[in-house]
Backbone bond lengths (Angstrom), bond angles and torsions (degrees), N, CA, C in turn:
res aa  C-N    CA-C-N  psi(-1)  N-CA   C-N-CA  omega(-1)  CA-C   N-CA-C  phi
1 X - - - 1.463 - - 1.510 109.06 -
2 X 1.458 106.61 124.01 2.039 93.69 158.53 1.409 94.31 -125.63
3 X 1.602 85.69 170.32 1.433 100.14 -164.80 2.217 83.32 -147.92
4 X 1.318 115.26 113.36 1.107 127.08 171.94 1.333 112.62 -127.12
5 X 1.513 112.36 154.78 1.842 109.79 -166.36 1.928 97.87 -154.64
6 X 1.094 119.79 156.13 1.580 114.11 -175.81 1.573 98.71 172.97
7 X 1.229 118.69 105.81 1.694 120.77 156.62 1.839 90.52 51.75
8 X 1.372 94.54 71.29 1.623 115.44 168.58 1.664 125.23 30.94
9 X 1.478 108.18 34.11 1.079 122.58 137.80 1.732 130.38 -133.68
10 X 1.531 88.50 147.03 1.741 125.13 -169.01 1.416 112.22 -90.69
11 X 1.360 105.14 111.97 2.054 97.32 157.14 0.939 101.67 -106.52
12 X 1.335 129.73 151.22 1.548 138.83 144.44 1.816 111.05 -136.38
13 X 1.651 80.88 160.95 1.327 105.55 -156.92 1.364 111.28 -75.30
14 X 1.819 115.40 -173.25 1.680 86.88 174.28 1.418 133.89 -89.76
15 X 1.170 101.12 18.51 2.034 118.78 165.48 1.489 106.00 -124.69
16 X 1.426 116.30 36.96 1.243 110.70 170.90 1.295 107.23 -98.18
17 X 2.175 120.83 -169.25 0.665 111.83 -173.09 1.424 113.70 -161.70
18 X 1.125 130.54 87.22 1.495 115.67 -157.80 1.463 118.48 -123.05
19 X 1.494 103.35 153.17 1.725 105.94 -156.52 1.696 105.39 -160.29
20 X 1.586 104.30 138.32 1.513 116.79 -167.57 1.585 90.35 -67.69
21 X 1.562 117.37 -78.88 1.387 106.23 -165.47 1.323 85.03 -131.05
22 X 1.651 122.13 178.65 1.246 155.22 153.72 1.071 142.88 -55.40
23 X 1.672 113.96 -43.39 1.535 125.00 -161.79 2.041 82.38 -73.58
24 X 1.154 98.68 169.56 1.617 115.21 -178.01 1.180 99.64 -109.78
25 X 1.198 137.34 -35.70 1.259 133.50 -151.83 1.781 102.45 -106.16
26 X 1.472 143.05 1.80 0.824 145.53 164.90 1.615 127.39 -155.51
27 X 1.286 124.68 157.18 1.520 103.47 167.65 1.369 108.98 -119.53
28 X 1.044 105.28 70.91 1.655 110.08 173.77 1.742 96.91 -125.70
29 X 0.918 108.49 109.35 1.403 110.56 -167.40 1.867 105.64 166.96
30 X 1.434 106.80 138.42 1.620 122.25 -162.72 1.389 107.51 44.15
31 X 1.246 112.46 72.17 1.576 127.40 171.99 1.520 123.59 56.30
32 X 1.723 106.32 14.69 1.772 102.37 162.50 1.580 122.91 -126.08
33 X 1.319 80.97 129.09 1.638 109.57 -161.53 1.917 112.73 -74.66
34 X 1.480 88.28 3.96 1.621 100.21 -156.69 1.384 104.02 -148.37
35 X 2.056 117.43 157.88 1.803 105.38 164.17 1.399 95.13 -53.99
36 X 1.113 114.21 -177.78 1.487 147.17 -156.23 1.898 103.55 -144.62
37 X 1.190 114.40 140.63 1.792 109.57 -169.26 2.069 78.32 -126.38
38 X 1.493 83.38 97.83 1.677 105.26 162.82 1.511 125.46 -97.59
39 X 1.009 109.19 111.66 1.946 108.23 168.66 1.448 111.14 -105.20
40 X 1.254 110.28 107.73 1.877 133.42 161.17 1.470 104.29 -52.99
41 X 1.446 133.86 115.89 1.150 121.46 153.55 1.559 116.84 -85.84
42 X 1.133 138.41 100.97 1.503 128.55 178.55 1.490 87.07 129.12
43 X 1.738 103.22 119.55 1.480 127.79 170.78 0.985 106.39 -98.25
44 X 1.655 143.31 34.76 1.472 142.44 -170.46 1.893 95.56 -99.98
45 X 1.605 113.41 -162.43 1.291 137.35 -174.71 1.605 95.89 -54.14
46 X 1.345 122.57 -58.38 1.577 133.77 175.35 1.283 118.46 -56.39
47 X 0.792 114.98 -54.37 1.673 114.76 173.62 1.380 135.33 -85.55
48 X 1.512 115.81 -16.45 1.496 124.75 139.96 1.404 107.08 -37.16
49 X 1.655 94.40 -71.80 1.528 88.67 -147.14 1.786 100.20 -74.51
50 X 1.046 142.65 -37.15 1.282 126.75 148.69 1.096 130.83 -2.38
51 X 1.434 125.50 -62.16 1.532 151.10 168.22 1.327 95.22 -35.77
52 X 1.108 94.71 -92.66 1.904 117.63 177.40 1.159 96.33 -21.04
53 X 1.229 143.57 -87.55 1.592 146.54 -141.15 1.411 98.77 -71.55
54 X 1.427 128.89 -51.54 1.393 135.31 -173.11 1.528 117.85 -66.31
55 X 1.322 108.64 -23.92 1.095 112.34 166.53 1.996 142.37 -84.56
56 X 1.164 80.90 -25.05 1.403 124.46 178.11 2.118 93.82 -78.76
57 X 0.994 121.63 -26.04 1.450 107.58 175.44 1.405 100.93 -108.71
58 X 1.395 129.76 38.19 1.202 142.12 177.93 1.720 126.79 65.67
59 X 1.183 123.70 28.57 1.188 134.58 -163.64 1.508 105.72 -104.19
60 X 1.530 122.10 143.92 1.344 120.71 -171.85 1.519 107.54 -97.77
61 X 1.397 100.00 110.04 1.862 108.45 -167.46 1.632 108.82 -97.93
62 X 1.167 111.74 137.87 1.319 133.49 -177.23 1.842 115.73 -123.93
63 X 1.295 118.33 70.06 1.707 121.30 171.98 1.685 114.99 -57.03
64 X 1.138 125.14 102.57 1.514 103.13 151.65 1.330 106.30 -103.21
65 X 1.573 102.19 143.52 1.347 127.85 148.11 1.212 148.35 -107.01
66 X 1.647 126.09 125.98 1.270 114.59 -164.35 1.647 121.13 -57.50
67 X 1.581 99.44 -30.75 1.975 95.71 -177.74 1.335 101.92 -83.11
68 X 1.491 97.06 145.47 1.537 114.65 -179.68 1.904 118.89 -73.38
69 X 1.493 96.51 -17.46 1.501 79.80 -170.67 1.797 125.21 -74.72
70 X 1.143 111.95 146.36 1.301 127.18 167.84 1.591 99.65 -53.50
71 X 1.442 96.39 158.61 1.895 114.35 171.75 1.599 101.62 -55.40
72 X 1.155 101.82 139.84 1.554 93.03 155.76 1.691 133.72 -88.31
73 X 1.137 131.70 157.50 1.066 125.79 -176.96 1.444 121.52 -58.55
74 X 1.218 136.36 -4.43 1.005 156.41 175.95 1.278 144.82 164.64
75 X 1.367 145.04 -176.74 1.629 146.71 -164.96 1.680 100.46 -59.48
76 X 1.126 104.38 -42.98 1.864 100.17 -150.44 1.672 86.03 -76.77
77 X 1.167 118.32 -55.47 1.802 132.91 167.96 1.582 135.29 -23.02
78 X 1.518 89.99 -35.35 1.011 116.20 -164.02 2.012 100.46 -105.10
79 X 1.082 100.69 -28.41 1.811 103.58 176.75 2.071 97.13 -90.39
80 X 1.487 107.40 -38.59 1.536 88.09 178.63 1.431 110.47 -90.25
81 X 1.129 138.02 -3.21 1.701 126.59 -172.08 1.385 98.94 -139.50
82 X 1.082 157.49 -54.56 1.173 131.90 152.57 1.506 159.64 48.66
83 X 1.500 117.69 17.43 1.216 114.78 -154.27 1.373 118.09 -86.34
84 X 1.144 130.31 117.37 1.603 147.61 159.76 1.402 112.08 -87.69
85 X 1.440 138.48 83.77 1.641 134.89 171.26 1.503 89.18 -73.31
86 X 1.249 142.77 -4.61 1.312 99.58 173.57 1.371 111.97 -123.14
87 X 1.459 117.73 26.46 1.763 108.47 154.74 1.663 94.90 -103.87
88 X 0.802 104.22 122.51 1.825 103.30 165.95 1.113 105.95 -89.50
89 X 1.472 147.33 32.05 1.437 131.12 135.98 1.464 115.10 -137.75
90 X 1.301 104.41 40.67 1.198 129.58 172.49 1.755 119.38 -38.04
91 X 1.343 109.96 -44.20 1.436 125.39 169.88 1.508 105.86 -106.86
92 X 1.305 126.12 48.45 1.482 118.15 160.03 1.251 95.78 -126.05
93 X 1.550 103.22 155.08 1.362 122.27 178.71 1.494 129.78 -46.43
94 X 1.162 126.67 123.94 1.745 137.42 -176.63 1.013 129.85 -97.55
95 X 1.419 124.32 131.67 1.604 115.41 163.76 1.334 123.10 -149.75
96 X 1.202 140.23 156.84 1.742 121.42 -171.44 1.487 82.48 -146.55
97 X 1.657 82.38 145.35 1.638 103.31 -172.59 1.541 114.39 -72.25
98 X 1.379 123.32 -173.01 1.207 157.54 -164.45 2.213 78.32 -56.90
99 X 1.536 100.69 -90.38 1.296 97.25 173.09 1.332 151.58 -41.93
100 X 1.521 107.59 -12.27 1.574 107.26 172.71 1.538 90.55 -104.27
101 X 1.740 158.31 -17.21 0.882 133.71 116.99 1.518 131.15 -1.90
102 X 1.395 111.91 -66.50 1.650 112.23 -178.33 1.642 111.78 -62.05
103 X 1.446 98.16 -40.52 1.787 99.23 -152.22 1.969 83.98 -77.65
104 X 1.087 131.25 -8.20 1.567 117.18 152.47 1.207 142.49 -93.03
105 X 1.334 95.44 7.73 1.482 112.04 -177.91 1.644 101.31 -81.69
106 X 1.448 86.54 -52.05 1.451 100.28 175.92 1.756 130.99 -86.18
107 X 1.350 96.12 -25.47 1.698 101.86 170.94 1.839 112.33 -84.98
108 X 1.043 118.81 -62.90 1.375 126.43 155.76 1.213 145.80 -105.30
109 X 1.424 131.85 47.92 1.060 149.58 -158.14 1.412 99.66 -45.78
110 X 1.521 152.00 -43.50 1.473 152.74 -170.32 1.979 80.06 -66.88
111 X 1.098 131.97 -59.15 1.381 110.61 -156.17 1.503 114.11 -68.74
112 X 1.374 102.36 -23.95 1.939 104.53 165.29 1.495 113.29 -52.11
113 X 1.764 97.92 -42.37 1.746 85.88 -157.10 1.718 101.24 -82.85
114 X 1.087 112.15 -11.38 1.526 116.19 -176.27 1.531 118.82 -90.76
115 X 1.686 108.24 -14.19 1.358 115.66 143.36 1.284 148.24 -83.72
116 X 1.620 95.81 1.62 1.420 103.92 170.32 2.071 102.47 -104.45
117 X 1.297 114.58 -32.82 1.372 118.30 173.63 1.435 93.68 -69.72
118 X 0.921 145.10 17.17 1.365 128.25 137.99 1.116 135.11 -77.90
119 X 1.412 116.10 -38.99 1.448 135.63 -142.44 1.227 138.35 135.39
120 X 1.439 100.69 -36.61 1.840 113.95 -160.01 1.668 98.35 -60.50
121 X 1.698 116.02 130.46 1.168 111.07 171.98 1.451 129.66 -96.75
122 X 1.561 119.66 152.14 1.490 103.66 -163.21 2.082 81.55 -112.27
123 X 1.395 81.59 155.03 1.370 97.74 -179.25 1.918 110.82 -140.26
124 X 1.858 101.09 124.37 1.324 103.72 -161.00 1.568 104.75 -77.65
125 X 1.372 125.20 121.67 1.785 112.88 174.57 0.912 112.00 -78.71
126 X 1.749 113.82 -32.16 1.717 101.79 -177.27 1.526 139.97 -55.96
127 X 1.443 98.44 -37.17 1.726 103.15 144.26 1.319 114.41 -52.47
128 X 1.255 163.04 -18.19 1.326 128.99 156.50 1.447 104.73 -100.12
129 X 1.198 141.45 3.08 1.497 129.21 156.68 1.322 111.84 -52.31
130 X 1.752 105.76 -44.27 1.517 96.35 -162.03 1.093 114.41 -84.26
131 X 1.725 120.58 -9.16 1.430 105.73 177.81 2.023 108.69 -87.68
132 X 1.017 103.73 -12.28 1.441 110.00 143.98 1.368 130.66 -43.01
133 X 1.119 107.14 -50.00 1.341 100.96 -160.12 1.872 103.28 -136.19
134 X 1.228 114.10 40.26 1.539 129.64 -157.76 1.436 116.07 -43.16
135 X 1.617 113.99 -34.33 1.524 104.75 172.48 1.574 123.06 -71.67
136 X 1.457 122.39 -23.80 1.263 124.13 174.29 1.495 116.75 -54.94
137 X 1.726 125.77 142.44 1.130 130.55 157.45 1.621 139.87 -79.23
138 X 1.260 109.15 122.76 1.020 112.81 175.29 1.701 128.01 -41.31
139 X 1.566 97.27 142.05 1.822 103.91 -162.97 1.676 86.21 -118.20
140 X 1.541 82.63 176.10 2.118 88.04 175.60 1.742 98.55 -98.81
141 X 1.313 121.57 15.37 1.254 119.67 174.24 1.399 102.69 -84.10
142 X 1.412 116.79 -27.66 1.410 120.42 -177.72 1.870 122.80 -35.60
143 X 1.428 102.19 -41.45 1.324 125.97 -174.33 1.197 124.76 -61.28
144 X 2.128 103.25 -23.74 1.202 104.39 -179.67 1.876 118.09 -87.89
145 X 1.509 103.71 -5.36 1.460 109.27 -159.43 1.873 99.62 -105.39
146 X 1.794 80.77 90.95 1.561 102.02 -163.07 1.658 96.79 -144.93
147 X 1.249 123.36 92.34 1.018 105.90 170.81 1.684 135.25 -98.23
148 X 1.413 124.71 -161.52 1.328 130.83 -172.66 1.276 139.67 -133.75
149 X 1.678 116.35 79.69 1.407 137.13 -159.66 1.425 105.96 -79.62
150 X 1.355 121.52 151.14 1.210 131.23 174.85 1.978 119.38 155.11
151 X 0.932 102.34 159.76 1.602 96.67 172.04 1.517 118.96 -62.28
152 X 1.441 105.39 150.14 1.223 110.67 -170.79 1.912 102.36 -77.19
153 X 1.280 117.87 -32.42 1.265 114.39 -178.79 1.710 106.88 -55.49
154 X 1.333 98.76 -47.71 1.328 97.75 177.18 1.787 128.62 -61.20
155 X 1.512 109.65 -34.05 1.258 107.15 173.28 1.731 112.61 -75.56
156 X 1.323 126.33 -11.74 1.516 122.39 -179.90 1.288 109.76 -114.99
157 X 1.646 122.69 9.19 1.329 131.80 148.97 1.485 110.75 -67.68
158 X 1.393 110.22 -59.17 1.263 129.22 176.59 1.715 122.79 -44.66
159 X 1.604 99.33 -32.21 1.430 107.91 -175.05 1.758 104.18 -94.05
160 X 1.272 117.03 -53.19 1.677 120.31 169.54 1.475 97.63 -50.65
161 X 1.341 137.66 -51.19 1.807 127.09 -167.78 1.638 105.01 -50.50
162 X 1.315 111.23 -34.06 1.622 126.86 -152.94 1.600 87.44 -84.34
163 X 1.513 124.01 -63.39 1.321 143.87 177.18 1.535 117.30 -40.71
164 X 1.169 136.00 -36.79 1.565 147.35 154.84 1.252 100.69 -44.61
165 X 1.256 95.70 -76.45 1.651 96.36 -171.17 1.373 134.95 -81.65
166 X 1.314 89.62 25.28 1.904 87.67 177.71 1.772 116.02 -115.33
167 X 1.670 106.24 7.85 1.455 111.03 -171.15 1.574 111.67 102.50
168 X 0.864 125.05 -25.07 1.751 133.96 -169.86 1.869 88.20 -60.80
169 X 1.512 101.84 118.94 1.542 99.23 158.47 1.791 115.60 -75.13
170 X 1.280 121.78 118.56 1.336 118.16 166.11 1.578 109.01 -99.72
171 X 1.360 117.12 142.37 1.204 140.10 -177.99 1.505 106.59 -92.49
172 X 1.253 143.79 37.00 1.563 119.77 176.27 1.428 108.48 -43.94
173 X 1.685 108.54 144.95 1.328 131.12 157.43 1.551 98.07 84.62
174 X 1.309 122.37 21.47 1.877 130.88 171.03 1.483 112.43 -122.43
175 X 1.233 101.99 113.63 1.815 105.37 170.63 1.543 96.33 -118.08
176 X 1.066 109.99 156.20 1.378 150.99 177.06 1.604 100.40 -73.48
177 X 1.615 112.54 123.33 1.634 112.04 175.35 1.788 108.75 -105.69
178 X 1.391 106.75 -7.81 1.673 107.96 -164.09 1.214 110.04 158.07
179 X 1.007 117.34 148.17 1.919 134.83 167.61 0.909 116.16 -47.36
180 X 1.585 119.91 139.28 1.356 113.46 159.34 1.631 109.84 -110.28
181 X 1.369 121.07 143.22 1.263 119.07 -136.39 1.941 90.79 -145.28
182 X 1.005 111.00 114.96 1.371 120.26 -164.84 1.802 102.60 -94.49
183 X 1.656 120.87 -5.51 1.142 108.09 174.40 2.013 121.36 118.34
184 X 1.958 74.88 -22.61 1.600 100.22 -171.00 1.406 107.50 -121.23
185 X 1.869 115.10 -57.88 0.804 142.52 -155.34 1.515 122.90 -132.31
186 X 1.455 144.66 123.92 1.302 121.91 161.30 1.941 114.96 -54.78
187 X 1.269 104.20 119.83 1.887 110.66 166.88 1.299 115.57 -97.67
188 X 1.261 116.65 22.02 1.739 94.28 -166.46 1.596 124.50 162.51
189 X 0.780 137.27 -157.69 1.597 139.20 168.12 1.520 127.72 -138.54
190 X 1.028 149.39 149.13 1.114 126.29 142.86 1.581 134.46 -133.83
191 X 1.831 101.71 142.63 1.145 110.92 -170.21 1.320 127.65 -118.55
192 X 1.403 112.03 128.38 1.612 118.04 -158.87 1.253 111.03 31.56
193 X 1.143 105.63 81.40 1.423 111.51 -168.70 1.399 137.94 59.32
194 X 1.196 122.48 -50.98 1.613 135.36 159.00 1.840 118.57 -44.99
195 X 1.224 100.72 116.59 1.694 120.62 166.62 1.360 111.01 -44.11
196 X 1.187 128.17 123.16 1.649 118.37 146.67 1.513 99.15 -118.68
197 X 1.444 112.73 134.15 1.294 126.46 -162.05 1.873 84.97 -104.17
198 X 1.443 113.99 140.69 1.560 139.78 177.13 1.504 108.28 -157.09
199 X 1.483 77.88 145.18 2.032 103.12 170.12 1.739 113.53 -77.03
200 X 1.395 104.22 -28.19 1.115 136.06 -160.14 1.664 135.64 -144.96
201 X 1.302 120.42 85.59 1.487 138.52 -163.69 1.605 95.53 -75.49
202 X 1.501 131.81 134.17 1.393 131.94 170.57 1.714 111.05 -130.51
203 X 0.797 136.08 87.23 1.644 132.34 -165.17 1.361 111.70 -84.82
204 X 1.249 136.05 52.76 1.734 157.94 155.62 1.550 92.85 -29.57
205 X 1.288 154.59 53.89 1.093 141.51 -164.76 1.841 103.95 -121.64
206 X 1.357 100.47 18.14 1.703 94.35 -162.46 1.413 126.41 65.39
207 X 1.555 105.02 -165.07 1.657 121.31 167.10 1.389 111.55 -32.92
208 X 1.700 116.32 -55.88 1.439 113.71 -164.68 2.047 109.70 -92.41
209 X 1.147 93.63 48.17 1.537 102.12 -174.89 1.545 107.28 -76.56
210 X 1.738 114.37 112.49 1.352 130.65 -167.66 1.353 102.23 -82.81
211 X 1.519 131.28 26.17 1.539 122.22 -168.56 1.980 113.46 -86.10
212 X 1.675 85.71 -24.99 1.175 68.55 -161.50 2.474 100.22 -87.20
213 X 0.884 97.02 29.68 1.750 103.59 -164.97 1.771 71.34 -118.56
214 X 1.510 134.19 -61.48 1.550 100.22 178.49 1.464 143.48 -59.52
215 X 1.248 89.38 -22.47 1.599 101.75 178.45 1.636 106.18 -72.04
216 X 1.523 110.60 -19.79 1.582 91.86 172.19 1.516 123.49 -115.79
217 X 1.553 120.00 5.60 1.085 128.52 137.26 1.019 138.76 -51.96
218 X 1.697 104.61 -27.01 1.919 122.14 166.05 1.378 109.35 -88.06
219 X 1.680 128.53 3.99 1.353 128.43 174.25 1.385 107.15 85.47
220 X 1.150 130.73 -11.32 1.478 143.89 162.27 1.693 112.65 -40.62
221 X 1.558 104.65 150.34 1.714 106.66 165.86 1.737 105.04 -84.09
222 X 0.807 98.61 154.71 1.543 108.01 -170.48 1.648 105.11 -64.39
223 X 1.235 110.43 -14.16 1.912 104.79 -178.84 1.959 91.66 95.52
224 X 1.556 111.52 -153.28 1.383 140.30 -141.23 1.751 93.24 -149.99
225 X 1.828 112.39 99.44 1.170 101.38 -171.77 1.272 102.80 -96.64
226 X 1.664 146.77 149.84 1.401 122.58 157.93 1.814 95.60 -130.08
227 X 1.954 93.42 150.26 1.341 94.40 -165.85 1.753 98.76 -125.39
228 X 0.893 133.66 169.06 1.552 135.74 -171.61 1.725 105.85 -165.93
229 X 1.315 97.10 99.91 1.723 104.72 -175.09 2.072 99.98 -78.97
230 X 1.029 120.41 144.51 1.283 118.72 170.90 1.338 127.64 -94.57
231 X 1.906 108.16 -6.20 1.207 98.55 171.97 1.377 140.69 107.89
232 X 1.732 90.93 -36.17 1.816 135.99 -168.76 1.268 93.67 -72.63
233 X 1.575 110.41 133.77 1.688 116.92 137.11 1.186 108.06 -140.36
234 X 1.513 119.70 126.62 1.540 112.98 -157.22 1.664 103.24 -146.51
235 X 1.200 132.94 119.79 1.776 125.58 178.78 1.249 79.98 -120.93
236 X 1.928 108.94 128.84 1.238 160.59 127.95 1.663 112.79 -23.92
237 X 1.426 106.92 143.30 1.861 97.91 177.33 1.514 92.79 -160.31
238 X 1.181 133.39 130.58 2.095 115.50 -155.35 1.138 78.18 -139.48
239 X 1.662 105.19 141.33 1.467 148.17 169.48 1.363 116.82 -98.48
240 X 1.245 130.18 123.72 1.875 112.36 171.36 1.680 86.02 -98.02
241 X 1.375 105.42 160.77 1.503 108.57 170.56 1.261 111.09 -101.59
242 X 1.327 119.38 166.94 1.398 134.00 -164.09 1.564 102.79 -79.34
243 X 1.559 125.41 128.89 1.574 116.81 157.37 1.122 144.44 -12.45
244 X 1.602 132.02 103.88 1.500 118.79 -148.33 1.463 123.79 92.06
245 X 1.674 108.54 -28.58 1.313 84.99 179.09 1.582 132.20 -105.04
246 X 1.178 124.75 143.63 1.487 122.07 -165.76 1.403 105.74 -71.15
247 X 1.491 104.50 134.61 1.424 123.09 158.65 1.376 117.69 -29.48
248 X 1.272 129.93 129.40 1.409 121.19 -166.87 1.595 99.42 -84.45
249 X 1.261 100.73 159.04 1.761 116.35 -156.14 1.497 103.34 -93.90
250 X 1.832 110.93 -10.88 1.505 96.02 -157.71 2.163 96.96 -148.45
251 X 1.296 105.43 147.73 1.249 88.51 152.52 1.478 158.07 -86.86
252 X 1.011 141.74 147.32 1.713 123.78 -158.80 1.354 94.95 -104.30
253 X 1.077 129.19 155.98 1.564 118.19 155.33 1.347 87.99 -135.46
254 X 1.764 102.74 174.62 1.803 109.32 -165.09 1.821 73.35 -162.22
255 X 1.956 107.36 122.43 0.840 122.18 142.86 1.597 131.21 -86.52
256 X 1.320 125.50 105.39 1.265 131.36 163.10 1.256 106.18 -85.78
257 X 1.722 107.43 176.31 1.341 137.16 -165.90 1.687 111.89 -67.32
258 X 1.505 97.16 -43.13 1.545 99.75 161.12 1.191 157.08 -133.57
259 X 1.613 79.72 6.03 1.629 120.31 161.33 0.985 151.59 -77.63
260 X 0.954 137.16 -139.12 1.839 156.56 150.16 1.347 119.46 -177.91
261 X 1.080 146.60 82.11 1.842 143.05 165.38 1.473 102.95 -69.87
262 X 1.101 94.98 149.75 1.410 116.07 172.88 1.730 119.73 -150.80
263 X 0.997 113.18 117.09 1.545 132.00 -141.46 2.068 83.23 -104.80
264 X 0.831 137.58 116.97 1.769 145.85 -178.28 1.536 123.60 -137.14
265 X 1.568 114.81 124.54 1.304 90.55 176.84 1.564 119.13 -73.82
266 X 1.199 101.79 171.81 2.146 101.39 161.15 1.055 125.63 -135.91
267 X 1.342 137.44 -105.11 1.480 129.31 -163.57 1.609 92.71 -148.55
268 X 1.688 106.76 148.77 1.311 129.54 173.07 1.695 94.55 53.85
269 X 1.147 121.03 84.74 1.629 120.22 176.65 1.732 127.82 10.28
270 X 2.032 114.10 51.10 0.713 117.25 125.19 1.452 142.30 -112.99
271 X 1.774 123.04 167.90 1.286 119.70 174.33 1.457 101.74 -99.81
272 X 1.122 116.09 165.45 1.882 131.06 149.80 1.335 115.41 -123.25
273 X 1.057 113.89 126.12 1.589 141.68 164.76 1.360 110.36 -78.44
274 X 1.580 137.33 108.68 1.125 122.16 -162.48 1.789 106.46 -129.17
275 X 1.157 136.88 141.69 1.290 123.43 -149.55 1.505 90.40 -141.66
276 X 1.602 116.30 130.75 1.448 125.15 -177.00 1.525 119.11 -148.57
277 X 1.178 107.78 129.05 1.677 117.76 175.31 1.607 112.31 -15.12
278 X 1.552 138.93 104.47 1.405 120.95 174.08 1.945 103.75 -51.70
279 X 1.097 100.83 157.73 1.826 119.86 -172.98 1.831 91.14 -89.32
């Protein structure tokens, strides 16, 4: 994840998360008295949900994205035709913890319920903590350690379906080349030549996030980068299940000699089989 900031523009990474103010019910809050004219660069997991939240406190949101394709018409559509060149694990297996669960319960509650009317399956951990750890007592934190499996096509289907229809202009087939920089302030972006004028620069672009090479093409300090490797190396292998049969309720894992599999349910009656370097 990075997370860089400099003369009112934001990058974040691709589990980042960035946001003018908080309150829901207004955006007058951390010194703006007014909407705010925000452009998201990066239509991925980060910048959806960005959109969503930023918009939702009344702010006029502007996404470009570098891939050209339109939404698809739906889940199944969207896992076979689908093309994203710029998530490269676009079709590997997904899941978000206990906490990115909560912070949508509470940040976007329509995208919870439209990720579960999809498919996406939630799976309780605290039942296997406790048989872990059987003498400990149960807390009301327990409730939150519930997480949210499913394909990634499906969770950024789910977030672009929501994104159409909520007013958010999306740009397919527009990336961002550099700041536009008035001398004082970043105002804006520009793409292939063309101005987009903003209150507020957000560079959601993932790993290959060009923010910090604009900020010094605009003569800018590069900001405060922070990076957090996860560690992960994991290849995906997907099962649909047979007619009739229920989504499995639990995960398996299988330690081998130089492995790790991990057998998971997901969304709309498939599994993933996921296979990773033993530690």
């Amino acid at each position: 994840m990075e997370l860089r900031s400099a003369h009112g523009s934001i990058s974040s990474g691709q589990r980042g998360r960035a946001f003018v103010c908080r309150r829901q019910d207004s955006a007058r809050c951390h010194g703006y008295r007014r909407a705010v004219r925000v452009v998201i660069c990066g239509g991925g997991a980060a910048g959806l949900s960005a959109a969503l939240m930023l918009h939702r406190r009344g702010h006029h949101v502007t996404v470009l994205e570098r891939d050209a394709a339109r939404t698809p018409a739906n889940v199944a559509s969207a896992w076979e035709r689908w093309e994203r060149r710029g998530v490269p694990q676009f079709r590997h297996f997904h899941a978000y913890s206990g906490l990115a669960r909560r912070t949508l319960l509470r940040e976007l509650p329509e995208v919870y319920e439209a990720l579960l009317d999809a498919g996406v399956a939630e799976l309780d951990v605290h039942a296997r903590l406790r048989a872990l750890f059987p003498d400990t007592l149960p807390t009301e934190e327990d409730a939150d350690l519930v997480s949210l499996r499913g394909r990634r096509t499906t969770f950024e289907w789910t977030l672009r379906n929501l994104l159409d229809r909520s007013g958010v202009e999306l740009r397919p087939g527009v990336s961002a080349d550099g700041l536009l920089w008035n001398g004082t302030k970043v105002v804006g972006v520009v793409c292939g030549g063309v101005e987009v004028l903003a209150d507020v620069v957000v560079d959601a672009t993932g790993r290959r996030a060009a923010s910090e090479r604009w900020l010094a093409d605009a003569g800018l300090p590069p900001g405060r980068t922070l990076r957090s490797e996860t560690g992960i190396v994991y290849y995906s292998r997907w099962y649909r299940l047979r007619p009739g049969v229920e989504p499995l309720g639990n995960v398996i894992r299988l330690d081998l000699l130089s492995m790790r599999a991990v057998l998971s349910p997901s969304d709309d009656g498939f599994a993933s089989l996921a296979f990773s370097p033993a530690a």
